[in-house]
C-alpha positions in Angstrom: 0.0 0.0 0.0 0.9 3.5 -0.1 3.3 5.3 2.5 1.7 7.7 5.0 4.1 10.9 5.8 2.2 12.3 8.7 4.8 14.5 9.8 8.1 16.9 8.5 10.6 19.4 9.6 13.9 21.1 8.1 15.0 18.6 5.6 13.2 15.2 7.0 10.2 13.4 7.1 8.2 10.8 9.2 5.7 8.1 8.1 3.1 6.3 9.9 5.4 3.6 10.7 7.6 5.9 12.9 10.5 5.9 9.9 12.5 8.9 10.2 13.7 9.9 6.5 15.3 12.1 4.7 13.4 14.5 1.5 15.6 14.6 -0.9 13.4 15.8 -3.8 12.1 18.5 -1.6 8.4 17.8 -2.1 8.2 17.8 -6.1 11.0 20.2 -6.3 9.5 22.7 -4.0 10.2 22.9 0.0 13.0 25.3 -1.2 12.9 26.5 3.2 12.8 23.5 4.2 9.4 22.2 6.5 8.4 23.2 9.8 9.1 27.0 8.7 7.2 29.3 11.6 7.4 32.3 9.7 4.9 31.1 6.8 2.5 29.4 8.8 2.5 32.7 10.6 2.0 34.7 7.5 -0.9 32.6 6.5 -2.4 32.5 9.8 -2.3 36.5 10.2 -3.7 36.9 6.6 -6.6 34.4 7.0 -7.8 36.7 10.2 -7.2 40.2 8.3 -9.0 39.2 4.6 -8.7 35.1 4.1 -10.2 35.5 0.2 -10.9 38.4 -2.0 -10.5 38.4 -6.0 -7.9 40.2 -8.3 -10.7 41.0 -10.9 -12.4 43.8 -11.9 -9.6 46.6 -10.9 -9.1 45.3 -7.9 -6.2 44.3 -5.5 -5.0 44.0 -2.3 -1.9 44.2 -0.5 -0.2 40.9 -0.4 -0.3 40.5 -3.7 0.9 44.1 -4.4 3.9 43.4 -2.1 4.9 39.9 -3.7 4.6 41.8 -7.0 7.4 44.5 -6.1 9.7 42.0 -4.5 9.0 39.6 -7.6 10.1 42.7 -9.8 13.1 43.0 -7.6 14.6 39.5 -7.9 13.4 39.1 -11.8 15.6 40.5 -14.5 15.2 44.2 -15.4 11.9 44.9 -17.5 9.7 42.3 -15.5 6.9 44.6 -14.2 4.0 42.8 -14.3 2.7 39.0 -12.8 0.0 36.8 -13.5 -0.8 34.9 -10.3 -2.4 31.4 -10.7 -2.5 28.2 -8.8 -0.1 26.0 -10.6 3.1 25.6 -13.1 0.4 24.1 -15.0 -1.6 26.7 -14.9 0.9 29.0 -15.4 1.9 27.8 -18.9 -2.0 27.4 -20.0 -1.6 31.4 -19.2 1.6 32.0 -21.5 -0.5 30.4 -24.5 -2.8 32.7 -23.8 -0.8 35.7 -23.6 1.8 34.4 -26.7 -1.3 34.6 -28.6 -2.9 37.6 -27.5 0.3 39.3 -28.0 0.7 38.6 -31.5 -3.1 39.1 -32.3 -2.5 42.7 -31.2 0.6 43.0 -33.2 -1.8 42.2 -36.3 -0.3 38.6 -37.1 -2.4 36.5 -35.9 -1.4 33.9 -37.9 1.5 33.6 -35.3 0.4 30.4 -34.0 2.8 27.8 -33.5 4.5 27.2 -30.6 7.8 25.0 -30.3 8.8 23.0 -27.0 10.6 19.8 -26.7 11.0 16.2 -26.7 11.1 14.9 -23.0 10.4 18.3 -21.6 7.5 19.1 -19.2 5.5 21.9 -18.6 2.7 20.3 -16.8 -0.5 18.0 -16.8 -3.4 20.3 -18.0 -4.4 19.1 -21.5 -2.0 22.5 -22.9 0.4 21.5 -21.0 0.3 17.8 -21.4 0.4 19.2 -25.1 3.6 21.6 -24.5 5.4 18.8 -23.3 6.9 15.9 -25.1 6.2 13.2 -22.7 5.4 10.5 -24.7 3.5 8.3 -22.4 1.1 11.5 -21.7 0.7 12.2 -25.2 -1.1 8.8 -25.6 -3.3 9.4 -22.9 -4.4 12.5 -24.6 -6.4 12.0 -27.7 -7.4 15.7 -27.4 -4.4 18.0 -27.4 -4.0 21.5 -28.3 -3.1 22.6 -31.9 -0.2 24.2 -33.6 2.3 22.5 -30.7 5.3 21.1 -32.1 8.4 19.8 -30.6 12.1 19.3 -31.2 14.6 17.2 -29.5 15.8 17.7 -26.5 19.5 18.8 -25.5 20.5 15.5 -23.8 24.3 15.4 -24.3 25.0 12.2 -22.4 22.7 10.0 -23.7 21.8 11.1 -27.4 25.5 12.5 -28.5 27.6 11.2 -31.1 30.2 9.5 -30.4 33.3 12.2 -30.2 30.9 14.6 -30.2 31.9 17.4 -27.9 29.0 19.1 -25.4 29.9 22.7 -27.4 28.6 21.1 -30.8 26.4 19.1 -29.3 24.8 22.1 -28.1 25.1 23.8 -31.1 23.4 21.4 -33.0 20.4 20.7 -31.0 19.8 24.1 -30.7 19.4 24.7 -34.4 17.1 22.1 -34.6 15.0 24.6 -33.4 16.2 27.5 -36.6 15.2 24.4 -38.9 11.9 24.2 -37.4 11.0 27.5 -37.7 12.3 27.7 -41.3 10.2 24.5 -42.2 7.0 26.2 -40.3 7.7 29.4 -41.9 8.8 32.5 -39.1 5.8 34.7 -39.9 3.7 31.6 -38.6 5.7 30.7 -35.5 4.4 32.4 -32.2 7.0 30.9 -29.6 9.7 28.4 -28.1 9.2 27.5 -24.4 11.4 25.3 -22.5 13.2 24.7 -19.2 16.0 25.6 -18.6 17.2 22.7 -17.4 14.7 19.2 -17.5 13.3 18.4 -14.5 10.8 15.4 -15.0 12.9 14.3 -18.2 15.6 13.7 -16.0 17.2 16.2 -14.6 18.9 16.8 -17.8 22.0 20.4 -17.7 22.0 21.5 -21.5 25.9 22.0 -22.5 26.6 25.8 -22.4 26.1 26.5 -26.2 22.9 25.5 -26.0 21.0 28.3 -24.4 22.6 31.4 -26.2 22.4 30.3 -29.9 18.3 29.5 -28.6 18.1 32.6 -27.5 19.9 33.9 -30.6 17.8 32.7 -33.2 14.4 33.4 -31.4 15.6 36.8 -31.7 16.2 36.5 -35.6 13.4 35.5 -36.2 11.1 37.8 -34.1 9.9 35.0 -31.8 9.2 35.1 -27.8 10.9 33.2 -25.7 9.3 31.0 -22.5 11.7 29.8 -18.8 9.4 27.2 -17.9 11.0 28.1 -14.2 8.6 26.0 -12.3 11.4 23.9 -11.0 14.3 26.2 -11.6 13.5 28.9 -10.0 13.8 30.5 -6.3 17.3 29.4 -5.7 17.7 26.4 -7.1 21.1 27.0 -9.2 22.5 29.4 -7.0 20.5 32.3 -9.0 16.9 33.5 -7.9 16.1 32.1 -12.1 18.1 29.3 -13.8 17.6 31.4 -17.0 20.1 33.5 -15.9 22.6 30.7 -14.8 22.7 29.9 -18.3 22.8 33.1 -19.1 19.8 34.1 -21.4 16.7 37.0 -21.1 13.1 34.9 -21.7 10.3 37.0 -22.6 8.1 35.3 -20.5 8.8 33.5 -17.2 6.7 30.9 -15.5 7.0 30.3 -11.6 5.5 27.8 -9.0 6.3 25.3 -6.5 9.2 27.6 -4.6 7.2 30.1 -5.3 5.6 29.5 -1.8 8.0 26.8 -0.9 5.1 23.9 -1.4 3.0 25.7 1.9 0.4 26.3 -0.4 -0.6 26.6 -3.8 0.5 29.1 -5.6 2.0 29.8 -9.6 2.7 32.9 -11.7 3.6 34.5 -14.7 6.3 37.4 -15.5 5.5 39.0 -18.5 8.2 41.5 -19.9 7.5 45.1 -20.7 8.1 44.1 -24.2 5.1 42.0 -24.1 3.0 43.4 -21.9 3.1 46.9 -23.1 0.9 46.2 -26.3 -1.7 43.8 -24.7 -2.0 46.5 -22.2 -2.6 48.8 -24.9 -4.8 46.9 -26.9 -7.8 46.4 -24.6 -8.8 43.9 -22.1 -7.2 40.3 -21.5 -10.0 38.2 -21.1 -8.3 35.8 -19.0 -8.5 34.7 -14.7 -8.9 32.5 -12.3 -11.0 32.6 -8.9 -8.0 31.9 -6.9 -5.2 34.5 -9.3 -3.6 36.4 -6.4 -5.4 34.9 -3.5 -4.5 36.7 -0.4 -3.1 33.8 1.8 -1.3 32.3 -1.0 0.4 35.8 -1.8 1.2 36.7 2.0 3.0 32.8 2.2 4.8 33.8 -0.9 5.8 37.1 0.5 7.5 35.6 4.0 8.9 32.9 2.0 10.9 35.3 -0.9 12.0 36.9 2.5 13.3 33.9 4.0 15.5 33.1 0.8 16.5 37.1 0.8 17.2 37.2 4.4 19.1 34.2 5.3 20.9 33.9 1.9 19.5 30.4 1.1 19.7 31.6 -2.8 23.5 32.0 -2.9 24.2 28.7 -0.6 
């Protein structure tokens, strides 16, 4: 039968059985803090009693989530002014569809549409992210997937390279898999490229250090946006706040999660450049939300957890 953890703190957890064990996948990549962290059951306790729920619709705010915006603006890269808040990584890249769309219809080519991800990456379970990622054995299970998603392979150097075949060129060489792609789709048809910046469910797979650049080098070519899937890269886990700028390259359009909050509760977002956001802004409404986008509690977590990783320097150790 299945284990029952009844109990954590710091770095270990305890089952039903009275086993004492230790986490080593943090959660699914997300107890960034570590459990049994006072301050965030604190924040969430203090935010329940002063507003426990309102929405983010309709001109509205409040001020956790106008807090975790500035400090999210402060630890992004320059240009990142403005969030999406959701519940999810999964939901978060259902979002950037949205908005890679949106973003070209008010540029007047909407016939922008593809978007190109990759073999063996993941970028959640919703049926567009099922779609966005090339997990085979999902894929199968979805007989209904979203339209104009196409994939290349996937920048594994030590288990797809040639033999001899140094990481540099193997680098190279994936990553213009992607400049063929776009050429075969046509680049006035081609919307966006998302990946992460290093593979987390795939495998835990490091592109080599060519890889990222010359990606980032052609979507620019080409006039195409570029997506960190951060979900599981971000908040600290490289030794940066991002893993996008561990390998050294300036998405468009970042999505965040799971350390995010540190796993306390649900929580996911979006950080749309100013270069993207300007002309959707512009251009009239985005007709997209969720109940829960910026809910309160979620949002004052997040707050006293970005603190924690400021405060006690977990990002650079």
């Amino acid at each position: 039968g299945s284990r029952v953890i009844v109990k954590a703190d710091g770095v270990y957890l305890w089952d039903s059985d009275g086993n004492k064990v230790i986490d080593g996948m943090a959660g699914l990549w997300c107890v960034n803090v570590g459990y049994g962290r006072k301050e965030l059951a604190d924040a969430a306790y203090r935010q329940i009693q002063e507003l426990p729920f309102y929405n983010t619709f309709f001109k509205t705010t409040h001020p956790p989530v106008i807090e975790l915006s500035a400090m999210l603006a402060e630890v992004t890269p320059a240009g990142f002014n403005h969030f999406f808040y959701c519940n999810s990584g999964s939901e978060g890249n259902d979002t950037v569809l949205r908005l890679v769309h949106q973003y070209w219809r008010v540029q007047g080519q909407p016939q922008k549409k593809y978007v190109i991800s990759r073999k063996n990456g993941y970028h959640g379970s919703t049926i567009a992210g099922g779609t966005l990622g090339g997990m085979g054995y999902m894929h199968e299970q979805m007989p209904s997937k979203v339209e104009n998603i196409v994939h290349i392979d996937q920048p594994y150097f030590f288990g797809e390279a040639a033999a001899g075949e140094t990481p540099e060129a193997f680098g190279l060489a994936r990553a213009q898999q992607l400049e063929a792609k776009i050429l075969e789709l046509g680049a006035e048809n081609v919307a966006a490229f998302i990946g992460e910046p290093f593979q987390g469910a795939g495998g835990v797979i490091f592109p080599p250090s060519t890889y990222w650049p010359e990606i980032q080098r052609i979507c620019r070519k080409y006039d195409i946006l570029l997506v960190a899937d951060e979900v599981i890269g971000g908040f600290g886990r490289t030794g940066e706040w991002f893993a996008h700028q561990h390998f050294g390259f300036e998405p468009d359009l970042i999505t965040m999660a799971k350390g995010l909050t540190s796993g306390y509760v649900p929580m996911g977002a979006v950080g749309i450049h100013e270069r993207v956001a300007r002309p959707i802004i512009d251009n009239g409404e985005f007709n997209h939300g969720l109940t829960y986008s910026g809910h309160p509690v979620a949002a004052a977590v997040a707050v006293a957890n970005l603190k924690l990783l400021r405060d006690e320097g977990i990002v650079e150790r």
